[in-house]
C-alpha positions as CSV (number, residue, x, y, z in Angstrom):
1,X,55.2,117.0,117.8
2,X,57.0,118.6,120.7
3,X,58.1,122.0,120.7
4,X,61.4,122.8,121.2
5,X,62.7,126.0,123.2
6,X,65.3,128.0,121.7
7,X,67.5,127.6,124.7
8,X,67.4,123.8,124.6
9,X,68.0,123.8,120.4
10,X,71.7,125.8,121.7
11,X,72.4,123.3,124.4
12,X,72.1,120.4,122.2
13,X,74.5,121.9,119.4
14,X,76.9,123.6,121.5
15,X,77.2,120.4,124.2
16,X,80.1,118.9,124.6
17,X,78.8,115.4,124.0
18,X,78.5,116.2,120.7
19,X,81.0,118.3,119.9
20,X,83.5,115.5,121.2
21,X,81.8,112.9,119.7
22,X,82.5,114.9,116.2
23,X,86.1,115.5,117.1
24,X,86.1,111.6,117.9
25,X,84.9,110.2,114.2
26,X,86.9,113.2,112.7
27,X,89.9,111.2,114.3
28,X,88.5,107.8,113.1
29,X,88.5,108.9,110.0
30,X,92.1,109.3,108.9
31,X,92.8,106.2,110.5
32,X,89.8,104.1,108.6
33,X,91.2,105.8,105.5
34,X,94.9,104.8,105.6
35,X,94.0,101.4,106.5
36,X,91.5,101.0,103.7
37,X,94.2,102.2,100.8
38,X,96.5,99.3,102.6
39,X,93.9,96.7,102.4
40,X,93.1,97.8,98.7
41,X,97.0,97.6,98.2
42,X,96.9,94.0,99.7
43,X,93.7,92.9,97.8
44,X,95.4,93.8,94.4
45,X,98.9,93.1,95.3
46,X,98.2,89.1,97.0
47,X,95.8,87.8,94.8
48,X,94.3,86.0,97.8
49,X,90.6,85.8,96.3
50,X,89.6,85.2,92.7
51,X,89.1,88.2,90.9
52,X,85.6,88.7,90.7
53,X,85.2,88.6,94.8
54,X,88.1,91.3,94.9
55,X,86.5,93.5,92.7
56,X,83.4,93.4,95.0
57,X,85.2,93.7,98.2
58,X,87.7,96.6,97.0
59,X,83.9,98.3,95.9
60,X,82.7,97.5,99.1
61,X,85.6,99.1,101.3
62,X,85.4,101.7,99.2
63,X,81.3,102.9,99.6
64,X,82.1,101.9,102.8
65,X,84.5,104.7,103.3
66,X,82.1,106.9,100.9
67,X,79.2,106.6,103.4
68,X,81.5,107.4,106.3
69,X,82.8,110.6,104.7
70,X,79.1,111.5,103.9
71,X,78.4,111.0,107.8
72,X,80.9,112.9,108.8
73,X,80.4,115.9,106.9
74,X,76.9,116.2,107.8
75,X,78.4,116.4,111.4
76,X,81.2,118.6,110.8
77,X,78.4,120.9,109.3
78,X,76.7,120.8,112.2
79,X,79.3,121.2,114.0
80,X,81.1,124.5,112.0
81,X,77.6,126.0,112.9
82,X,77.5,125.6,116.6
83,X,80.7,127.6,116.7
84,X,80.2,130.6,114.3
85,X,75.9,130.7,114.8
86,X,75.2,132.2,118.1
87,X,70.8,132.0,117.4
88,X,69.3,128.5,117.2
89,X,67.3,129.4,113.9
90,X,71.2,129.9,112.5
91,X,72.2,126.7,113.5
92,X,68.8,124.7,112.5
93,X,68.9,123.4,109.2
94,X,66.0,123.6,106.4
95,X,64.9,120.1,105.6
96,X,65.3,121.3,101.7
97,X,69.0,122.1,102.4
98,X,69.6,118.4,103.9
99,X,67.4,116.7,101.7
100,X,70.2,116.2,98.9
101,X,72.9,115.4,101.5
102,X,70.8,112.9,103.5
103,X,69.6,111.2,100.4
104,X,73.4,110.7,99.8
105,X,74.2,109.7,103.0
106,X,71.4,107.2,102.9
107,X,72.1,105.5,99.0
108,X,76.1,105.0,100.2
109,X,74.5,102.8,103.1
110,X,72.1,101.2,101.1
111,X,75.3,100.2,98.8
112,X,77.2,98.7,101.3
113,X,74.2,96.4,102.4
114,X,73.4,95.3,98.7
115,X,76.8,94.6,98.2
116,X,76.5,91.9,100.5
117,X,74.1,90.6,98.8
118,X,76.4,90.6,95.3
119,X,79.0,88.9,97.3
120,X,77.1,85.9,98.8
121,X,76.0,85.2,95.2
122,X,79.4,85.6,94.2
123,X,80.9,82.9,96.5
124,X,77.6,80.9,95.7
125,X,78.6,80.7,92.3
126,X,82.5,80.4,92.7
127,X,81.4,77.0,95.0
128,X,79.3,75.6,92.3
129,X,81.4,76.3,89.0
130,X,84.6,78.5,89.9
131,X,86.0,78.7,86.4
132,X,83.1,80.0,85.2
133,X,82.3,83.1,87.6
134,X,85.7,84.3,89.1
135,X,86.4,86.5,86.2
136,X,86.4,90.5,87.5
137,X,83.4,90.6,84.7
138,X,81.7,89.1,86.6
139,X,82.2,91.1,90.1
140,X,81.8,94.1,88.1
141,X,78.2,93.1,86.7
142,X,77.3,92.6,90.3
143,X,78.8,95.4,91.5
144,X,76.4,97.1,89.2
145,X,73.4,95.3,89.6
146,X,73.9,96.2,93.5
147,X,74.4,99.5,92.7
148,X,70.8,100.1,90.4
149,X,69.0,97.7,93.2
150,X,70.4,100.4,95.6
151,X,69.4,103.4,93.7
152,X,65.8,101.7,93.2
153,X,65.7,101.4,97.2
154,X,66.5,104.7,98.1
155,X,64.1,106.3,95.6
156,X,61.6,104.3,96.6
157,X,62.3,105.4,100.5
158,X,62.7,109.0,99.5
159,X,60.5,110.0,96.5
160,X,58.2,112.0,98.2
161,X,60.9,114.7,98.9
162,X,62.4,117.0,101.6
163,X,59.5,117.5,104.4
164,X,58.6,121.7,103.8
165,X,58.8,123.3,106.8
166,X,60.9,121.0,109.2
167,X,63.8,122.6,110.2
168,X,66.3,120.1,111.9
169,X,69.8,120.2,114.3
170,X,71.3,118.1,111.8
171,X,71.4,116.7,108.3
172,X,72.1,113.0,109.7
173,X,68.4,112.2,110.3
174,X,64.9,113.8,108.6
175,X,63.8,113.8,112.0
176,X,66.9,114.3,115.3
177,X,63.9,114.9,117.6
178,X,63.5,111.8,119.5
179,X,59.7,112.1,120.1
180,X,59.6,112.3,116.2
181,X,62.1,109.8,115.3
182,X,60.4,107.7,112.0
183,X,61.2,103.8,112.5
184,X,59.3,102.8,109.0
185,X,62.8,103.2,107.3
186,X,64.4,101.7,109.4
187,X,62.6,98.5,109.3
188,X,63.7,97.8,105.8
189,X,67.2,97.9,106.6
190,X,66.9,95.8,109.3
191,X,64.8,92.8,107.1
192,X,67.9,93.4,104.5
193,X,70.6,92.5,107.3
194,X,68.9,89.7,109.0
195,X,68.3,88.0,105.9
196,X,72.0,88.4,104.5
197,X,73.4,86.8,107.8
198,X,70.9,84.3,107.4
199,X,72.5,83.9,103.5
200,X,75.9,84.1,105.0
201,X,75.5,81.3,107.7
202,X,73.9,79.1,105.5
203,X,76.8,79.6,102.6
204,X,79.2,78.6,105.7
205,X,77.5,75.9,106.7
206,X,77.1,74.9,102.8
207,X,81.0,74.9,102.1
208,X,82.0,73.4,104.9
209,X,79.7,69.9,103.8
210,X,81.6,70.0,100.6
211,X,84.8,70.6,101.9
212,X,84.2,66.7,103.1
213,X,83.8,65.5,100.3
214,X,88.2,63.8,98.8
215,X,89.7,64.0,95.5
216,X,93.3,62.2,94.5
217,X,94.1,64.8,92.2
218,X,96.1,67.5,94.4
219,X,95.1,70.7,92.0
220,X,91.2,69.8,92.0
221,X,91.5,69.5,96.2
222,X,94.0,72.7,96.3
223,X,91.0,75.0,94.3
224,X,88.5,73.3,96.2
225,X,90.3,74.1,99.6
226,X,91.1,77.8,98.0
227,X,87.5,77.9,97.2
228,X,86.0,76.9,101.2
229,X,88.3,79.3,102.8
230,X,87.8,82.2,100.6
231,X,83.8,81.5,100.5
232,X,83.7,81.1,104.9
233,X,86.4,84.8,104.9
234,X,84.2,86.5,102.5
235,X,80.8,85.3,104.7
236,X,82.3,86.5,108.2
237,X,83.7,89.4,106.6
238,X,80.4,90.4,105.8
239,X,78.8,89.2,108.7
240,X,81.0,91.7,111.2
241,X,79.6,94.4,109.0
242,X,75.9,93.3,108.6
243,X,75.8,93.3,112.6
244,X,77.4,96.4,113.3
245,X,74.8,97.8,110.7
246,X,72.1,96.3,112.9
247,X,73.2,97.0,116.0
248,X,73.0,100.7,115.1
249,X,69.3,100.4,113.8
250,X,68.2,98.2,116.1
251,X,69.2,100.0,119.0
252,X,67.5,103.5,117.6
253,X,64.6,101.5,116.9
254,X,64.5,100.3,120.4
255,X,65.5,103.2,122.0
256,X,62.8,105.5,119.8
257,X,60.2,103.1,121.3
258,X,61.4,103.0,125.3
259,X,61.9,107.1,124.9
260,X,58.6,108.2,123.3
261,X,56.1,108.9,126.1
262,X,59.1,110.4,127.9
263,X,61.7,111.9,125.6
264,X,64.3,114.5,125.6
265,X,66.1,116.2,123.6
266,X,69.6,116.0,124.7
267,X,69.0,112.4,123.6
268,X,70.0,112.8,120.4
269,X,73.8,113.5,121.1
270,X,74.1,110.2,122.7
271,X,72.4,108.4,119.7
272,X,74.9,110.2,117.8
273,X,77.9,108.1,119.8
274,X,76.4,104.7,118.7
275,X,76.5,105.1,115.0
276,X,78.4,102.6,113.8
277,X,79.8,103.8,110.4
278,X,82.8,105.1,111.5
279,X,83.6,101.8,113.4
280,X,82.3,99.9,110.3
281,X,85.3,101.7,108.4
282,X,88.5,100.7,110.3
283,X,87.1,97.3,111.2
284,X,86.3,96.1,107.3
285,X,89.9,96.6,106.4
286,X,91.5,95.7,109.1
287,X,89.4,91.7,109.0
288,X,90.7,91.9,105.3
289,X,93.9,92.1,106.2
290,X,93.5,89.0,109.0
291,X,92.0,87.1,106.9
292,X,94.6,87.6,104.3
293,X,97.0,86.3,106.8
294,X,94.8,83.7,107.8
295,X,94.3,82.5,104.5
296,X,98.3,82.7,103.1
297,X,98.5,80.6,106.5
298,X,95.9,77.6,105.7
299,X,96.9,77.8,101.8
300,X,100.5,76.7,103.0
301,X,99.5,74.4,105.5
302,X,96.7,72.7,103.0
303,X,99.6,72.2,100.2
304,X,101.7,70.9,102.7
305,X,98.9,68.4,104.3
306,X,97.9,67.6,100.7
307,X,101.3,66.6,99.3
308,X,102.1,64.8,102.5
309,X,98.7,62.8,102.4
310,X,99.1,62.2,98.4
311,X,102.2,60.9,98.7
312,X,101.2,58.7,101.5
313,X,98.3,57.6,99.6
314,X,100.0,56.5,95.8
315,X,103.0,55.3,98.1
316,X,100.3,52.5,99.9
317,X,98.6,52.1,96.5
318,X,102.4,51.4,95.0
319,X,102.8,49.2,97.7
320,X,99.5,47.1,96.9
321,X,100.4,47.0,93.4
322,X,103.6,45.4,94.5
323,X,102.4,42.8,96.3
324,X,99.5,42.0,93.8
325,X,102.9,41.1,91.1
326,X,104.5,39.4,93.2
327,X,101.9,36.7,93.6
């Protein structure tokens, strides 16, 4: 483990870098916030999705904005001390003080990913039997199955406790020294991502084969039309978040690796730039609200196409029928 002057601890805290790069998410914030209570507003109000895949997205924007606030704090913690502690063993934090808040910080995450997870099987399910599982009972037992799988993750990554001893720059991390930055959780979250995309291209690829298959009865092709475009949103929805997720942790995985024979300090307030979470949180809501759009859009022009087709199609078989009496 390095050892870390004084004078450098104060120059990381009190850069600029950082400091701006608080004032930057602080900004972010309000605007992922007001665009999340619209997109909640639109979810409930449109009735685009059945109910049980709104209740899981509405929870998902919602931890979403949970684990951003979490971030954010930590930073704006850190950052209240560079001003008003002029020693670095002021501004250093005990790894027993973050412990609780990191742990916190951590679960919300963990949330978000699982709930991925719920809503793959949740469009899964609506493909095969959409009667069945689009009741909000059903999002809601998901919802809380994701939430106890999430809660048996983080324990699991943080039973041993805060590390005694360590004192830290901020709460974000166990470890914001680069030299000593731990990759074995990281790892985890990574195998969790990669394999919902996987979930999420395949349930794409899945839906569209079915979406080949005709029916001559207009309401059995509208839900099955309903049911394609809601299942391919809900998948790129997901996928947009499951990336930026990785990109975060695959780039500090990367860069932990490239930076450990040779690291420095100051490296940490650049990391801090890439976190994703903030980005996460205005992008989520504002693709609900496209794919809203998109999806009034294709519902009208699917009705349309459908009528127009159907009435095409009983008009030639009318036709036939007239020609077969007439012999």
């Amino acid at each position: 483990m390095n050892i870390i002057s004084d004078k450098e601890i104060l120059e990381v805290r009190t850069s600029q870098v950082f400091r701006f790069s608080v004032y930057f998410i602080d900004t972010s914030c309000i605007i992922s916030m007001a665009v999340t209570v619209l997109a909640i507003f639109q979810l409930h109000s449109k009735q685009v999705f059945n109910p049980s895949t709104t209740r899981l997205l509405i929870t998902d924007l919602v931890f979403i904005n949970i684990h951003n606030l979490s971030y954010i704090f930590l930073q704006n913690w850190s950052l209240f001390r560079s001003f008003f502690y002029q020693t670095a063993n002021d501004i250093m934090f005990k790894s027993e003080e973050c412990w609780p808040h990191h742990v916190t910080n951590e679960f919300t995450k963990v949330v978000t990913v699982f709930n991925q997870f719920a809503l793959i099987i949740n469009r899964i399910s609506v493909t095969i039997d959409s009667k069945r599982f689009s009741h909000a009972n059903y999002g809601f037992l998901l919802a809380i199955l994701s939430l106890i799988a999430s809660t048996v993750f983080t324990a699991q990554q943080h039973f041993l406790g805060p590390i005694h001893g360590m004192r830290t720059t901020s709460c974000f991390r166990e470890s914001d020294v680069v030299l000593d930055l731990k990759t074995e959780h990281i790892i985890p979250y990574l195998a969790i991502c990669l394999t919902s995309i996987v979930c999420s291209l395949l349930l794409i690829i899945y839906v569209k084969k079915t979406q080949k298959t005709k029916t001559y009865d207009i309401e059995s092709e509208y839900t099955k039309k309903e049911a394609v475009v809601s299942s391919i949103s809900v998948a790129i929805l997901g996928i947009i978040q499951l990336v930026l997720f990785c990109f975060y942790d695959t780039f500090l995985t990367i860069f932990a690796k490239l930076t450990a024979e040779n690291p420095n300090v100051h490296d940490t307030n650049i990391i801090g730039w890439f976190y994703t979470s903030p980005l996460n949180a205005i992008i989520s809501p504002t693709a609900v609200f496209l794919y809203i759009s998109w999806i009034k859009k294709n519902r009208q022009m699917h009705i349309r196409k459908m009528t127009k087709v159907n009435k095409s199609e009983n008009g030639c078989h009318f036709q036939q029928l007239s020609v077969m009496w007439n012999k």
